[in-house]
N, C-alpha and C positions, 0 to 999 in steps of 0.2 A: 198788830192785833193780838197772837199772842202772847204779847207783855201783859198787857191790860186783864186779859183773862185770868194770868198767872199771879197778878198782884191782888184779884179781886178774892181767889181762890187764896191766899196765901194769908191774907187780910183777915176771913174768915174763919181760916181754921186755926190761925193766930190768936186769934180773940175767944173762940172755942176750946183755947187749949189744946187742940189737935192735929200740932204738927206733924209731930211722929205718927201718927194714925193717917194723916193723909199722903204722907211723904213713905209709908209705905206701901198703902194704895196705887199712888203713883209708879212706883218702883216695878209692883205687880202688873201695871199696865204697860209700864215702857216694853219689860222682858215679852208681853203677849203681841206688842205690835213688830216685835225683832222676828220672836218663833209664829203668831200665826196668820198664816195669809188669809185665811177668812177675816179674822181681827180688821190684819190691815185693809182689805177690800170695806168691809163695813164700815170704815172711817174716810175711804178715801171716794167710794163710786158713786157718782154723780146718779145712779140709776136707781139708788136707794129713799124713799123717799122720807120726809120728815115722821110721820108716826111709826114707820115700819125701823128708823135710826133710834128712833125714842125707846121703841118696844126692845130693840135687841140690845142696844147699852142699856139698861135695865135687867135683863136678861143676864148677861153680861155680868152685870158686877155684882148681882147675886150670886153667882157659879162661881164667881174670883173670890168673895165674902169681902166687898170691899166697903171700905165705912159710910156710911151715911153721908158726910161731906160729900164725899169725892163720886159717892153716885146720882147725890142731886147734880152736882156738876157735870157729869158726863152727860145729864140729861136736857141741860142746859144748853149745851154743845150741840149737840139732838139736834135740840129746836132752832135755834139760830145755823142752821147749816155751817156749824162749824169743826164738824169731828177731826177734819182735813188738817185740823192746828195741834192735836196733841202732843204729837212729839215736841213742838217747839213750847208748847206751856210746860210740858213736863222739864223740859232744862228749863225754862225761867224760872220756872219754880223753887227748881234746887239751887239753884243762883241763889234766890231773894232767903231763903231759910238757910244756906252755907253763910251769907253776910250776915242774918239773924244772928247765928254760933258762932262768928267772930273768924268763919273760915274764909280759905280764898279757894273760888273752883277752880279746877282742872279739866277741863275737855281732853279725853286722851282716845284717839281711835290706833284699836290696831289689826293686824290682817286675821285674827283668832283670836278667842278670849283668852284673857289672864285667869288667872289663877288665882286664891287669896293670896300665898305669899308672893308671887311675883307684882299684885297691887300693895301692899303691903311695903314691898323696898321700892316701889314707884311711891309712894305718901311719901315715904321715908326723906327720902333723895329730894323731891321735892319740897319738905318740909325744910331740908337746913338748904337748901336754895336760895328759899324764899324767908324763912325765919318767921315762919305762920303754918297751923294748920292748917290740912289741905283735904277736901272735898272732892273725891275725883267723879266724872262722868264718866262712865265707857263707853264704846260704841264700836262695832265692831265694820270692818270693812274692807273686804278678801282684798279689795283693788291696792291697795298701797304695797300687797307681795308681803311683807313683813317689816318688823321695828314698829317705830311707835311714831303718831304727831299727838304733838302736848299741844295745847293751846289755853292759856292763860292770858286774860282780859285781851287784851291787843297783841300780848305777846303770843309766836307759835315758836315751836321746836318742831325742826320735823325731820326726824330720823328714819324715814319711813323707805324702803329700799327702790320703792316704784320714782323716786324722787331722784336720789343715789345713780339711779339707772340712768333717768333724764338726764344727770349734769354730767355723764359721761361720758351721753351721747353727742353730747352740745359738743363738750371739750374736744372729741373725735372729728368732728367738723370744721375745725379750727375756728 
């Protein structure tokens, strides 16, 4: 369901001319649904109802200053009871505009954020890997303990310590 969304949104402000203006709208959204738990409650509770979803993304993306695209969209979402989907339209998104710019994504979660230059030598590394530029995704996610999982189209890497731990524990088991 998300894909559909993200292609229609993608579509549009392709044709608008307004990727960058909505892919940094998006960006603005992802970070508000990480930091704020009202955010996230308003997208996700069932107990909100369709004009009251309407009125507050509205609200919403006026206080972010987000473009026109991306607020008739959120209010789209509104209406079809679908706020529940953003995060995953927002990676589809960056997906379908990373292959627009001839990039390959990177899904990278780790236990803290990075830093620019430590994303910066993650592109890097990644890029003579791969032999393509590379579009990362963040996401952060205390539970893996630290290191990194990469996840590229099918492929994962996962360096992540909570992993580390598990095959340890296996190995001690005989």
């Amino acid at each position: 369901m998300a894909g559909r969304y993200a292609i229609a949104l993608f579509e549009l402000a392709n044709e608008q001319k307004q990727l960058d203006a909505v892919g940094e709208s998006l960006a603005g959204l992802k970070q508000a649904l990480a930091e704020s738990e009202e955010f996230r409650e308003l997208t996700t509770s069932p107990l909100i109802g369709r004009e009251q979803a309407v009125q507050a993304v509205a609200a919403t993306a006026a206080a972010m200053g987000l473009d026109p695209i991306t607020t008739n969209f959120l209010g789209v979402l509104a209406k079809n009871h679908r706020l529940g989907q953003l995060g995953a339209v927002i990676r589809a998104f960056n997906q379908l505009a990373a292959r627009h710019r001839g990039e390959i994504t990177a899904e990278v979660t780790s236990a803290h954020p990075l830093d620019e230059g430590q994303v910066g030598a993650l592109r890097q590394n990644l890029r003579t890997r791969y032999g393509a530029d590379i579009a990362v995704d963040l996401n952060v996610d205390p539970a893996i303990l630290g290191g990194l999982v990469v996840k590229i189209g099918s492929r994962m890497i996962d360096g992540s310590i909570r992993t580390k731990l598990n095959s340890l524990a296996q190995a001690m088991k005989g």
